[in-house]
N, CA, C and O atoms as a GROMACS GRO file, in nm:
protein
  556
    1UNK      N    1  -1.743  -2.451   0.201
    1UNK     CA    2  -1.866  -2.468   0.280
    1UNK      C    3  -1.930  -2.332   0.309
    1UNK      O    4  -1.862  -2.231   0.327
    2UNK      N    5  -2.067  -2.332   0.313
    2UNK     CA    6  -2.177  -2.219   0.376
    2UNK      C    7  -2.139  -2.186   0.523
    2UNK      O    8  -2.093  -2.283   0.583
    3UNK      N    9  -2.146  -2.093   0.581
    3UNK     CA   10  -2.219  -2.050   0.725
    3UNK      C   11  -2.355  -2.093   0.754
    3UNK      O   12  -2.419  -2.186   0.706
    4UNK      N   13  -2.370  -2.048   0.801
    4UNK     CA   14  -2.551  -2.054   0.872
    4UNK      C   15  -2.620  -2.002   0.810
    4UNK      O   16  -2.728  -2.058   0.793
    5UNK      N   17  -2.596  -1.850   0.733
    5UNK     CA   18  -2.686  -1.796   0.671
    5UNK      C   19  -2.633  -1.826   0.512
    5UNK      O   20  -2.637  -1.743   0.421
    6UNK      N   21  -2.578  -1.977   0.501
    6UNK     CA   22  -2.549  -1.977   0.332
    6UNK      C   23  -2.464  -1.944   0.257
    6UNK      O   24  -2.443  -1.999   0.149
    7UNK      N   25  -2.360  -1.784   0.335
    7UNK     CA   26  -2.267  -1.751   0.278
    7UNK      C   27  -2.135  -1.827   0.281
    7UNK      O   28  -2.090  -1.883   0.381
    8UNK      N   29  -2.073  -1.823   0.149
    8UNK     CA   30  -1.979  -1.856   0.135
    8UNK      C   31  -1.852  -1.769   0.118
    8UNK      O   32  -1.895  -1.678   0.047
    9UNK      N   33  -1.712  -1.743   0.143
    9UNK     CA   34  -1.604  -1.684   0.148
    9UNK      C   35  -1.473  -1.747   0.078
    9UNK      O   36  -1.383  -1.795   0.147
   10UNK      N   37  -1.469  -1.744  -0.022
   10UNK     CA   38  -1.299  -1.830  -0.085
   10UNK      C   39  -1.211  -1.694  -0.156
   10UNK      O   40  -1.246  -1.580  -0.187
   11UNK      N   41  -1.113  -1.751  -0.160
   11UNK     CA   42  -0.986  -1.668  -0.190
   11UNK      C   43  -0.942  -1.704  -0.359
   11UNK      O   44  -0.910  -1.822  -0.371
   12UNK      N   45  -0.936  -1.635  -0.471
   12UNK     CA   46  -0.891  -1.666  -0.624
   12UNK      C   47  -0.782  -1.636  -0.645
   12UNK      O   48  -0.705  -1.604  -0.554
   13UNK      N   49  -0.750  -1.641  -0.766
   13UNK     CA   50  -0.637  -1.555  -0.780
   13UNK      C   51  -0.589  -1.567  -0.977
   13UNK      O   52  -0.493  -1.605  -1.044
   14UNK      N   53  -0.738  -1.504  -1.002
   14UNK     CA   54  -0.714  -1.531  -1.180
   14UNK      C   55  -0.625  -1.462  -1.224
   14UNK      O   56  -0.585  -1.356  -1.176
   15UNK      N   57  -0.570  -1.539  -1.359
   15UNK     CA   58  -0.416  -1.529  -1.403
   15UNK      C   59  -0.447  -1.461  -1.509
   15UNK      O   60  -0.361  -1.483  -1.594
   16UNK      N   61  -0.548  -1.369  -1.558
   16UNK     CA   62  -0.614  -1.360  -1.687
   16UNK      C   63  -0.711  -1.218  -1.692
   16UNK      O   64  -0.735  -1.196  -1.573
   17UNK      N   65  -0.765  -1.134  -1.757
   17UNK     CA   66  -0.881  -1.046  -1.776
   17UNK      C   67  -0.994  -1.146  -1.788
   17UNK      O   68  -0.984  -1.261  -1.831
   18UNK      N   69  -1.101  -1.086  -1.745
   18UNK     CA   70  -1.182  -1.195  -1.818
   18UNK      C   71  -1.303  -1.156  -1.750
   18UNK      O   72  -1.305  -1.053  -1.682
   19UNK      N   73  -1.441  -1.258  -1.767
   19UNK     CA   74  -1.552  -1.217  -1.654
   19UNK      C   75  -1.575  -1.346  -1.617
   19UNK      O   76  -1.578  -1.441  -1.696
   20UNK      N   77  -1.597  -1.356  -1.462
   20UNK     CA   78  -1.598  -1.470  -1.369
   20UNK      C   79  -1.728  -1.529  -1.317
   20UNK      O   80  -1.796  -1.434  -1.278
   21UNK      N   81  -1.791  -1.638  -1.300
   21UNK     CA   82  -1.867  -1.673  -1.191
   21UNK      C   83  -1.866  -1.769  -1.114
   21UNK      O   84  -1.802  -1.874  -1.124
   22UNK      N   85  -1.951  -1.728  -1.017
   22UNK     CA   86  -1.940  -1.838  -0.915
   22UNK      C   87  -2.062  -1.964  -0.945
   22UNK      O   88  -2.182  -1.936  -0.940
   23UNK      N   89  -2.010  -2.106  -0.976
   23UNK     CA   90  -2.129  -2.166  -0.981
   23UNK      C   91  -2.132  -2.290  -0.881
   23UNK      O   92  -2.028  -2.341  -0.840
   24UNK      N   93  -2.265  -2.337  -0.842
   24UNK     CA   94  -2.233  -2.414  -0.728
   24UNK      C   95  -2.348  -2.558  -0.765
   24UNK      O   96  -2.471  -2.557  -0.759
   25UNK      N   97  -2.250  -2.677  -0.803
   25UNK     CA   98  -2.303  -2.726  -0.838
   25UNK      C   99  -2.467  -2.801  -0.776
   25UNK      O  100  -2.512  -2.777  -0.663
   26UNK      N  101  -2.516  -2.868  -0.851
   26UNK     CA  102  -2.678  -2.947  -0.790
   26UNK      C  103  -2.578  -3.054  -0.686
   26UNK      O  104  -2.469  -3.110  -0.696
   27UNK      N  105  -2.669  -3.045  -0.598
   27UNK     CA  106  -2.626  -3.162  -0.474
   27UNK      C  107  -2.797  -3.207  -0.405
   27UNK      O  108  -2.878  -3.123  -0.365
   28UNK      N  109  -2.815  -3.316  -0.406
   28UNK     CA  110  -2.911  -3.358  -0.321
   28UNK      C  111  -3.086  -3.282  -0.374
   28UNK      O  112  -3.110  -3.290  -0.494
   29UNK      N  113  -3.188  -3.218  -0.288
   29UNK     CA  114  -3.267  -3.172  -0.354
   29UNK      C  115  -3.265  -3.031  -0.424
   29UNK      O  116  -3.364  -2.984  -0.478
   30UNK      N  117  -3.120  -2.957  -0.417
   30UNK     CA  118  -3.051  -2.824  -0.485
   30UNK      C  119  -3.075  -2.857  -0.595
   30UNK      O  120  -3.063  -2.966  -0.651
   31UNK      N  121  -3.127  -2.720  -0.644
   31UNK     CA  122  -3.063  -2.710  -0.786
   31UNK      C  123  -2.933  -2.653  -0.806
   31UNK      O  124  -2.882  -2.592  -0.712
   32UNK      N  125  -2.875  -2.663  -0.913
   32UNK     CA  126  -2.704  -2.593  -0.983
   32UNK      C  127  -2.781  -2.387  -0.926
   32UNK      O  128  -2.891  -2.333  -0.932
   33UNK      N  129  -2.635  -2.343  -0.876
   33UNK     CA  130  -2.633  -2.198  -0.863
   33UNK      C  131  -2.555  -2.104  -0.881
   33UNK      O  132  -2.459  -2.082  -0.806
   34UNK      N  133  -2.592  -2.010  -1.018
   34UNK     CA  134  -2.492  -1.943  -1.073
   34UNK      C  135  -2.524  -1.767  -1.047
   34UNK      O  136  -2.615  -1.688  -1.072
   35UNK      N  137  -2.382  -1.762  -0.978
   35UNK     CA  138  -2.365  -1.614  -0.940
   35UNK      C  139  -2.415  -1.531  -1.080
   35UNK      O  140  -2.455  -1.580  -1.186
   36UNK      N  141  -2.397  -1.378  -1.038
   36UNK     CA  142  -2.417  -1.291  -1.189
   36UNK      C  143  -2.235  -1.240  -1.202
   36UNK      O  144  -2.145  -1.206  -1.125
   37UNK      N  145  -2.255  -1.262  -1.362
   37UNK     CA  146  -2.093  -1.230  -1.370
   37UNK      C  147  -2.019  -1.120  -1.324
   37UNK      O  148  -2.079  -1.013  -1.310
   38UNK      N  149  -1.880  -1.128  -1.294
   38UNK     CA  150  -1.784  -1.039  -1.252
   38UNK      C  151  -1.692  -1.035  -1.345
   38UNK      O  152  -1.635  -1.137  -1.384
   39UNK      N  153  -1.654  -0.850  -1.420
   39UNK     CA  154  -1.570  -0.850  -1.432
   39UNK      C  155  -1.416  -0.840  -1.378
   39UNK      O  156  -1.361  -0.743  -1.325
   40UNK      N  157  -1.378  -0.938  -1.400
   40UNK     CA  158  -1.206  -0.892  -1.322
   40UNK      C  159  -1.088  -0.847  -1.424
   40UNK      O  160  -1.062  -0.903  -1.531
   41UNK      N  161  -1.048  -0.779  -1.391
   41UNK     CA  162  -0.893  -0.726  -1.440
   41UNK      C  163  -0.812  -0.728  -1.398
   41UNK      O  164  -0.801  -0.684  -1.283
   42UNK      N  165  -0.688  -0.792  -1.478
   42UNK     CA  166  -0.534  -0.824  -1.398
   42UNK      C  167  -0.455  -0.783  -1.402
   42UNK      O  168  -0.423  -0.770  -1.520
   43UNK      N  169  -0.349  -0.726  -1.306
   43UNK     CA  170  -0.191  -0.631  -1.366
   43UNK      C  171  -0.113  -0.738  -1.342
   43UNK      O  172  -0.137  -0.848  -1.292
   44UNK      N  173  -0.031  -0.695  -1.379
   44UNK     CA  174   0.135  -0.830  -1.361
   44UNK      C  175   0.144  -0.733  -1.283
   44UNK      O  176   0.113  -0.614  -1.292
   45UNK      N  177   0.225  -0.844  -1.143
   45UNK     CA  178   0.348  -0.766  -1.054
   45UNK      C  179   0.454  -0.760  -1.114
   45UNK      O  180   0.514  -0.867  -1.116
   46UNK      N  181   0.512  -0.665  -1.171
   46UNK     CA  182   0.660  -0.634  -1.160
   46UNK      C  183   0.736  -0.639  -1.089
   46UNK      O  184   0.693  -0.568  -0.997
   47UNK      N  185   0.818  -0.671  -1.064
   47UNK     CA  186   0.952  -0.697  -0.974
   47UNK      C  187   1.066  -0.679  -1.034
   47UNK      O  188   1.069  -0.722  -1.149
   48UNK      N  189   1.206  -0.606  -0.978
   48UNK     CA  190   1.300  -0.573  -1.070
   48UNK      C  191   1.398  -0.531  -0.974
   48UNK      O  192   1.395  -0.439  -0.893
   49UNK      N  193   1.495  -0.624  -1.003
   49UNK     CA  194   1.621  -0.591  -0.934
   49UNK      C  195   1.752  -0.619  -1.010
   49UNK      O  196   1.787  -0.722  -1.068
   50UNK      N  197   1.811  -0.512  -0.997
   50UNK     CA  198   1.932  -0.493  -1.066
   50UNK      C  199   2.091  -0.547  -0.977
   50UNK      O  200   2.138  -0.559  -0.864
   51UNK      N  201   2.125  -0.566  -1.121
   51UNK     CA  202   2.296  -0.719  -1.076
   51UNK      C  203   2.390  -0.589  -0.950
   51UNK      O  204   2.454  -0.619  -0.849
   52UNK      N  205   2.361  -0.439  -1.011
   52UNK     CA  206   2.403  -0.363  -0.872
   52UNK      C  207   2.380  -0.195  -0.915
   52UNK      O  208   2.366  -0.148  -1.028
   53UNK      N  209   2.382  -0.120  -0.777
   53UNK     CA  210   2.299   0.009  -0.821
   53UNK      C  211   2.394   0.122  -0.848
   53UNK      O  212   2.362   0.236  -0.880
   54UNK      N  213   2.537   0.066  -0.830
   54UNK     CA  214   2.641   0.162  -0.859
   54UNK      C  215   2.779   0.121  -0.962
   54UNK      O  216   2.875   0.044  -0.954
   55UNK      N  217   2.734   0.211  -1.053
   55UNK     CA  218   2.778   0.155  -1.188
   55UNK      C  219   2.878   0.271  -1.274
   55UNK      O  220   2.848   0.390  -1.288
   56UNK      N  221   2.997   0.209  -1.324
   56UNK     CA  222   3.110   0.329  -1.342
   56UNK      C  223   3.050   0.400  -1.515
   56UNK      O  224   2.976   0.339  -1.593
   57UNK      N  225   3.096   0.512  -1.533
   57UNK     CA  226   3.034   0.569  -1.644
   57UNK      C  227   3.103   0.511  -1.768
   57UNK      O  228   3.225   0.499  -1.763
   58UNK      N  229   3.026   0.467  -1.897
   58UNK     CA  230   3.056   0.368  -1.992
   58UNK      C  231   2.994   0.201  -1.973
   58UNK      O  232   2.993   0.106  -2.051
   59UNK      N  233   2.952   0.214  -1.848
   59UNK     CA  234   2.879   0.048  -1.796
   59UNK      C  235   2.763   0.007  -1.826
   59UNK      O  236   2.717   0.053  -1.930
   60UNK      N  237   2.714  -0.048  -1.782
   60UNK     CA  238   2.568  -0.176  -1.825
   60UNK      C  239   2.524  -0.163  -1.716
   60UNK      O  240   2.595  -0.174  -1.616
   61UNK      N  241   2.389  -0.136  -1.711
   61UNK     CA  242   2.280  -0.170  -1.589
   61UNK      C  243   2.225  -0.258  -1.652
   61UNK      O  244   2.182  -0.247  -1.767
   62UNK      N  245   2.219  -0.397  -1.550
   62UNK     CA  246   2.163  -0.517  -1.586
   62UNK      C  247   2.057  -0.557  -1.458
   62UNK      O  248   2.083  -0.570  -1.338
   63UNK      N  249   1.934  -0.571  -1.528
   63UNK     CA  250   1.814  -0.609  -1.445
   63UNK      C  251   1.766  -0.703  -1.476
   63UNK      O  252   1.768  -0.748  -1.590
   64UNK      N  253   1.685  -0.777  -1.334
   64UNK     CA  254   1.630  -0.899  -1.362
   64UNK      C  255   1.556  -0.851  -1.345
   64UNK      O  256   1.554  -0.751  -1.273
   65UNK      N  257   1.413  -0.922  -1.432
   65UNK     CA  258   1.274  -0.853  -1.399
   65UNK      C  259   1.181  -1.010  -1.375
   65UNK      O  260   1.208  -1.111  -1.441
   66UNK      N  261   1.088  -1.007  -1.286
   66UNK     CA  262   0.972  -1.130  -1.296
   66UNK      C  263   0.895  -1.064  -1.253
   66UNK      O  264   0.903  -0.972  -1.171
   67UNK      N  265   0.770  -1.127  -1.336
   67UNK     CA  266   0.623  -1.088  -1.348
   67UNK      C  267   0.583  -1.192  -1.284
   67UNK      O  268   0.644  -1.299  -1.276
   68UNK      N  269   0.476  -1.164  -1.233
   68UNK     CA  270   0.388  -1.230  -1.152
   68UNK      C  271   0.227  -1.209  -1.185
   68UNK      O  272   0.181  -1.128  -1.104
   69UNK      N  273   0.119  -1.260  -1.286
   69UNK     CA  274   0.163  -1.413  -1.345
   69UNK      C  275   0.246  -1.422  -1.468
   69UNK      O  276   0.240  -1.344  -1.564
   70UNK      N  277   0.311  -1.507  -1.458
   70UNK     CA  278   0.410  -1.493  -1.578
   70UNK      C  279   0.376  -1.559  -1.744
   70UNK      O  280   0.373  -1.680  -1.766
   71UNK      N  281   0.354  -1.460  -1.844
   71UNK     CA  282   0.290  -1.487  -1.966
   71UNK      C  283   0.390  -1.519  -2.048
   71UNK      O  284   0.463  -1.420  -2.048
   72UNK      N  285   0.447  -1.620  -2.134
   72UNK     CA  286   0.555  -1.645  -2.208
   72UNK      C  287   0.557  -1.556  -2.316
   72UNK      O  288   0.458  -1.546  -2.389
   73UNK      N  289   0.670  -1.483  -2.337
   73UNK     CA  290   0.645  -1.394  -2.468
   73UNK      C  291   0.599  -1.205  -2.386
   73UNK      O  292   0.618  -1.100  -2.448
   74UNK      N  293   0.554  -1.210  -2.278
   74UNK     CA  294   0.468  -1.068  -2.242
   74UNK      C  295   0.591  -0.964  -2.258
   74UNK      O  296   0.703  -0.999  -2.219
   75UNK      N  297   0.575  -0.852  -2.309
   75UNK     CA  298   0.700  -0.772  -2.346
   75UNK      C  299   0.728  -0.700  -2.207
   75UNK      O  300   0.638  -0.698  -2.123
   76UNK      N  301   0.838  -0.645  -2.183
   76UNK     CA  302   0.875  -0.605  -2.081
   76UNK      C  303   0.948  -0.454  -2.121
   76UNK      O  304   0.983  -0.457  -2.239
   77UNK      N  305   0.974  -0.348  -2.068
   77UNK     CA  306   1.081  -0.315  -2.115
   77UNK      C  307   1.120  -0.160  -2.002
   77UNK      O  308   1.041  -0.085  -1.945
   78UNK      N  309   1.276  -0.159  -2.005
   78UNK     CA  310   1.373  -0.063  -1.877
   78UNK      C  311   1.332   0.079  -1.922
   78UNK      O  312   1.326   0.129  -2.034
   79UNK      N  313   1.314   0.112  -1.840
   79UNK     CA  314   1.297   0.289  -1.828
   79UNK      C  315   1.377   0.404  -1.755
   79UNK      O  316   1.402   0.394  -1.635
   80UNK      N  317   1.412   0.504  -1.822
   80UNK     CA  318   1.501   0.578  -1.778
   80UNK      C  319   1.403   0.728  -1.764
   80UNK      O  320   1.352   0.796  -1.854
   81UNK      N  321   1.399   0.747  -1.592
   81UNK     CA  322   1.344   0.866  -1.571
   81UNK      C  323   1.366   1.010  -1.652
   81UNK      O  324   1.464   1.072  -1.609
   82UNK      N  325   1.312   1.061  -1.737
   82UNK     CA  326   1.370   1.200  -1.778
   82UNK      C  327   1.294   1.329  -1.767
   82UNK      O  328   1.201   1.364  -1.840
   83UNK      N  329   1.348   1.400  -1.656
   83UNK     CA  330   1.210   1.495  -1.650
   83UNK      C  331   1.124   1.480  -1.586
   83UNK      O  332   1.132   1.474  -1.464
   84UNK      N  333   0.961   1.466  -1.689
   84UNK     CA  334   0.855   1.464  -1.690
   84UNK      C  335   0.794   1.336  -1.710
   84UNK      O  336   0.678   1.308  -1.680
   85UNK      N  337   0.874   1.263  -1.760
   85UNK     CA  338   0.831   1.131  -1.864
   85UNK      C  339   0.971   1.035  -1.823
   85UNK      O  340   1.073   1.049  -1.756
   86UNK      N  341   0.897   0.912  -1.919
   86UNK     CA  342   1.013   0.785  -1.877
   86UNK      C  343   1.015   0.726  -2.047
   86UNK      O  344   0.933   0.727  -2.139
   87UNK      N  345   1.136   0.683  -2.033
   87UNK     CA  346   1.164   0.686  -2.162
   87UNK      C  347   1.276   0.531  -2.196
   87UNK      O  348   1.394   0.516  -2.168
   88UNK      N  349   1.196   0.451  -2.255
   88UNK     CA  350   1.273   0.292  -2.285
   88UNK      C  351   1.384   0.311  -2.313
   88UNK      O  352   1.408   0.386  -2.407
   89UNK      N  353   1.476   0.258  -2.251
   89UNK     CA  354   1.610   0.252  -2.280
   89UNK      C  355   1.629   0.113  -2.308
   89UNK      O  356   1.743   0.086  -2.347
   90UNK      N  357   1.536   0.003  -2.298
   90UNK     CA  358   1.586  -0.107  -2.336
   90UNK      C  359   1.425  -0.198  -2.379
   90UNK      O  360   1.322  -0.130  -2.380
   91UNK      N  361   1.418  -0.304  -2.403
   91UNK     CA  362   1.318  -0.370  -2.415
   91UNK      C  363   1.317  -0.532  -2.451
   91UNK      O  364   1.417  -0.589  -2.493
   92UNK      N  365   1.195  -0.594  -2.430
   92UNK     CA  366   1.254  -0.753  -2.414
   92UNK      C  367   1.150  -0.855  -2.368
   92UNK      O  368   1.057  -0.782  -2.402
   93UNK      N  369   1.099  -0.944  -2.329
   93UNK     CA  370   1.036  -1.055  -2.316
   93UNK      C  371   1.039  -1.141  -2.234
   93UNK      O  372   1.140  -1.210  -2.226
   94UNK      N  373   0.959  -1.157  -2.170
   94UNK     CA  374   0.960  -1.305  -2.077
   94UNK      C  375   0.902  -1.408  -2.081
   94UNK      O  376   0.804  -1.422  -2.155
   95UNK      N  377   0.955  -1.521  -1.991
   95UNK     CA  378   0.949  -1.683  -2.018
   95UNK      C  379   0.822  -1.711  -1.961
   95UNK      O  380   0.748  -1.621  -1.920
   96UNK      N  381   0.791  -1.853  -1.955
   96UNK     CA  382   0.701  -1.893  -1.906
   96UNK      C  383   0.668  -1.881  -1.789
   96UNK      O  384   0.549  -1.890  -1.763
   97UNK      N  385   0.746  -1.862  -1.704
   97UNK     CA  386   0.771  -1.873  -1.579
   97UNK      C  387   0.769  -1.649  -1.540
   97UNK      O  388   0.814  -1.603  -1.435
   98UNK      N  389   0.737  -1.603  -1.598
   98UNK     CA  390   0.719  -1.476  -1.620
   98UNK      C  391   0.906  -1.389  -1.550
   98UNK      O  392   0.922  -1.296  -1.472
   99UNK      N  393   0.995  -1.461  -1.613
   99UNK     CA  394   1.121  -1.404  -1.582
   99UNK      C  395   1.170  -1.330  -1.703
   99UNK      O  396   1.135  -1.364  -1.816
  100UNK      N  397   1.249  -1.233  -1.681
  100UNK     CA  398   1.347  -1.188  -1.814
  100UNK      C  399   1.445  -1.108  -1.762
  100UNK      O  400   1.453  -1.080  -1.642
  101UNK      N  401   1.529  -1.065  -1.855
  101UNK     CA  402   1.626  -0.967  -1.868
  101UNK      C  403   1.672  -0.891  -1.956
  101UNK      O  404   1.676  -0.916  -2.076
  102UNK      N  405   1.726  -0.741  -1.876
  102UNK     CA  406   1.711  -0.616  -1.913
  102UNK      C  407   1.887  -0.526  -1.886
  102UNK      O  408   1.954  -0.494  -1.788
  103UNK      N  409   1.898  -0.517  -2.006
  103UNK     CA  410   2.042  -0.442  -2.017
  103UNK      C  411   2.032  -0.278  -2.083
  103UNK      O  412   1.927  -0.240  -2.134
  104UNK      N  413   2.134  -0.202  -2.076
  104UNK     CA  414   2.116  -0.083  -2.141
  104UNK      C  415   2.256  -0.022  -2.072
  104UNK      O  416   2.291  -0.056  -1.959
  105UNK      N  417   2.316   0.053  -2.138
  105UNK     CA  418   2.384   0.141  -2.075
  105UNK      C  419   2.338   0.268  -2.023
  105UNK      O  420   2.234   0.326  -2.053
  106UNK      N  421   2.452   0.316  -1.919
  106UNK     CA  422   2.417   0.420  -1.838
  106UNK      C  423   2.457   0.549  -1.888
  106UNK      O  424   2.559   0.566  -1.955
  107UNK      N  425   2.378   0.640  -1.855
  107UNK     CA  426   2.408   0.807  -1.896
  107UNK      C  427   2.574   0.843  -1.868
  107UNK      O  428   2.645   0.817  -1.770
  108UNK      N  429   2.600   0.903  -1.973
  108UNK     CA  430   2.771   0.961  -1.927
  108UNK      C  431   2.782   1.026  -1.840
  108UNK      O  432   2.881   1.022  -1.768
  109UNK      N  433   2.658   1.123  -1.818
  109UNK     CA  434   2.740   1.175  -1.716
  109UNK      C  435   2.697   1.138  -1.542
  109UNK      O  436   2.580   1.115  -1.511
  110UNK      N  437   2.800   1.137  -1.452
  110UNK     CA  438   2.822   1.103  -1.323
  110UNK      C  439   2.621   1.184  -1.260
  110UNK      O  440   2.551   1.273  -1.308
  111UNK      N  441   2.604   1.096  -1.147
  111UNK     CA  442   2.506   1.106  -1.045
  111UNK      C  443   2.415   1.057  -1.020
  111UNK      O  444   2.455   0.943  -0.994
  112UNK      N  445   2.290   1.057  -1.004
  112UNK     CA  446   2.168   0.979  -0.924
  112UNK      C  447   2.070   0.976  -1.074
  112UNK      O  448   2.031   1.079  -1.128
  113UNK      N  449   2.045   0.850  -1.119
  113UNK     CA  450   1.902   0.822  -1.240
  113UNK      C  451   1.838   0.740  -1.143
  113UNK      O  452   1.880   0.708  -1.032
  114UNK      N  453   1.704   0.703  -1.212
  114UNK     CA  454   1.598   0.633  -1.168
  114UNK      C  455   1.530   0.585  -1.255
  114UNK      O  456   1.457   0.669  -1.309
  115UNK      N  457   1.519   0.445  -1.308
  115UNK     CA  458   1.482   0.336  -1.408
  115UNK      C  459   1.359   0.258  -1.308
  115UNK      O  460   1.355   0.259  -1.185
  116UNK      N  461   1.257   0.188  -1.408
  116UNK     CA  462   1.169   0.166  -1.356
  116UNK      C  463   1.144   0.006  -1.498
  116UNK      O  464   1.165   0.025  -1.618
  117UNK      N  465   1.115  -0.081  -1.463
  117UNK     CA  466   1.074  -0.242  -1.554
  117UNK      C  467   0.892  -0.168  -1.542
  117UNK      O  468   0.832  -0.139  -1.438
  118UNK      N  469   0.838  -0.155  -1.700
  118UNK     CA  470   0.759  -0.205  -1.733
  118UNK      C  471   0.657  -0.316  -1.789
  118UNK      O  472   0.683  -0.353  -1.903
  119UNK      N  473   0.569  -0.362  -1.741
  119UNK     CA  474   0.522  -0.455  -1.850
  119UNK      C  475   0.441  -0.423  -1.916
  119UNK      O  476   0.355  -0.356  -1.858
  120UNK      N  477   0.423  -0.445  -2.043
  120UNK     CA  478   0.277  -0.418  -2.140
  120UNK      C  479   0.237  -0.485  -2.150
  120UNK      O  480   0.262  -0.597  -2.194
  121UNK      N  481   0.114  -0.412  -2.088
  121UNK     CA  482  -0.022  -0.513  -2.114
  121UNK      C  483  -0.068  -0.555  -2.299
  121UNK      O  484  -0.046  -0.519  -2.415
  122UNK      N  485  -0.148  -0.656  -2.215
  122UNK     CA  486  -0.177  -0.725  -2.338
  122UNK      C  487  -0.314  -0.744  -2.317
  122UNK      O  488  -0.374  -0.672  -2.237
  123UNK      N  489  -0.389  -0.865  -2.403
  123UNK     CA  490  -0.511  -0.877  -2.405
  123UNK      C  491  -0.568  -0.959  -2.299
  123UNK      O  492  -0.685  -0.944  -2.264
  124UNK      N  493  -0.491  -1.044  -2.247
  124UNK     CA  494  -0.495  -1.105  -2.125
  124UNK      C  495  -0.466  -1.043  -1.975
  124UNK      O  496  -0.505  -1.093  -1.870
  125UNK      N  497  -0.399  -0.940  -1.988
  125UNK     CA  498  -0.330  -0.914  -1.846
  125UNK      C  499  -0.340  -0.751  -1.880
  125UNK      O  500  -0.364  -0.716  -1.996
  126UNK      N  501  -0.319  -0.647  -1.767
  126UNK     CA  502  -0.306  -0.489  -1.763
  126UNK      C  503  -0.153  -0.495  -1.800
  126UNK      O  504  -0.102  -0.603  -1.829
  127UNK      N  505  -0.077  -0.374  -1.800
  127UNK     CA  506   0.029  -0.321  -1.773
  127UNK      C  507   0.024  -0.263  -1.615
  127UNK      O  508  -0.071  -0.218  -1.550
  128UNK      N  509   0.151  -0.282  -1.584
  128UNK     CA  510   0.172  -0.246  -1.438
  128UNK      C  511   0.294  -0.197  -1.449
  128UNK      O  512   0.331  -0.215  -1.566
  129UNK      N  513   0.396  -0.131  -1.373
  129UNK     CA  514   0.542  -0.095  -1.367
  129UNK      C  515   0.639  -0.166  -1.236
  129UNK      O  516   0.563  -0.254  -1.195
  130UNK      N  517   0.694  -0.169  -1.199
  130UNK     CA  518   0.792  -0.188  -1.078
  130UNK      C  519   0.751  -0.057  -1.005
  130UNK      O  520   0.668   0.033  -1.018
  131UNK      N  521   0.902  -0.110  -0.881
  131UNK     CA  522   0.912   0.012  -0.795
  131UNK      C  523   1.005   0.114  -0.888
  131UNK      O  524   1.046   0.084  -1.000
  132UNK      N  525   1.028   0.229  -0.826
  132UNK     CA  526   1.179   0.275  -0.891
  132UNK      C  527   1.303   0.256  -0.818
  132UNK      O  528   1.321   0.275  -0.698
  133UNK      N  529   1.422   0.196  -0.943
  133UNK     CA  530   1.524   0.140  -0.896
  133UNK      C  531   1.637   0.287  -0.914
  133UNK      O  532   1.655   0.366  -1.006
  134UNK      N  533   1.705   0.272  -0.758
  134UNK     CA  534   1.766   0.450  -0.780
  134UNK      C  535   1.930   0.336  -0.846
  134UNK      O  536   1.960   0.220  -0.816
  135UNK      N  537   2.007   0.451  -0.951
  135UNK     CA  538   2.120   0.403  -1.009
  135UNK      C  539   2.147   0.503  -0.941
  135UNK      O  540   2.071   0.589  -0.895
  136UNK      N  541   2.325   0.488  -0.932
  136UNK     CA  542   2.446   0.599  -0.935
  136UNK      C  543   2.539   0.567  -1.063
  136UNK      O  544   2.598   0.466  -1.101
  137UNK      N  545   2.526   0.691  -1.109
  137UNK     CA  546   2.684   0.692  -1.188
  137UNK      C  547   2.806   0.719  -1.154
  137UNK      O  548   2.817   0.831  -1.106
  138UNK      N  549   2.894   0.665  -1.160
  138UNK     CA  550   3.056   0.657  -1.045
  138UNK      C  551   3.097   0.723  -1.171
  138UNK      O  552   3.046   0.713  -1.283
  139UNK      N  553   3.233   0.814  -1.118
  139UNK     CA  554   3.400   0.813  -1.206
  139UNK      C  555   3.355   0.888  -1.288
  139UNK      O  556   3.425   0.927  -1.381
   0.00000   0.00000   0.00000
């Protein structure tokens, strides 16, 4: 519904890139009313949490990752802080439901890394990253 002065206020939430409008159909002596287009652009939320953050040297860091919206097939893939740069240590795909999982082993030697779940964008959606997930290397 309008206010008083006509305006209207709703909440979206497109799953997609794309360009949008608002149209409002003919009612009564109205004519049909179409906004001017909007482009919108979308990132996946990343989300990424790992099975645990302290892991003995020779082990598996295993992450769950879900995207939010979730594209079947959208590639995903684990990152290992180095430096300056981040660098795939693993890579992989998610379901319909924008879930997947992410394995890789851990650096030999003992102390503090920081891995991060990317998604790549595609033609539908941006790329976005997670938070960073801090590892320890034990033993």
């Amino acid at each position: 519904p309008t206010d008083a002065n006509g305006a209207a206020a709703f909440t979206v939430t497109p799953t997609s890139n794309g360009t949008y409008q608002v149209v409002v159909p003919p009612a009564d002596n109205r004519l049909e009313g179409v906004s001017v287009p909007y482009a919108i652009s979308v990132q996946s939320q990343v989300n990424a949490l790992p099975k645990q953050v302290r892991i003995p040297r020779g082990g598996k860091l295993v992450v769950k990752a879900v995207l939010v919206p979730g594209i079947d097939g959208q590639r995903i893939a684990l990152q290992l802080h180095k430096g300056e740069k981040w660098k795939n240590v693993a890579t992989g795909s998610v379901n319909a439901k924008g879930r997947g999982r992410l394995t890789a082993d851990v650096p030999d030697a003992k102390g503090k890394y920081e891995y991060r779940v990317v998604a790549v964008g595609t033609k539908a959606i941006l790329a976005n990253a997670s938070n960073v997930i801090p590892i320890r290397v034990t033993r």
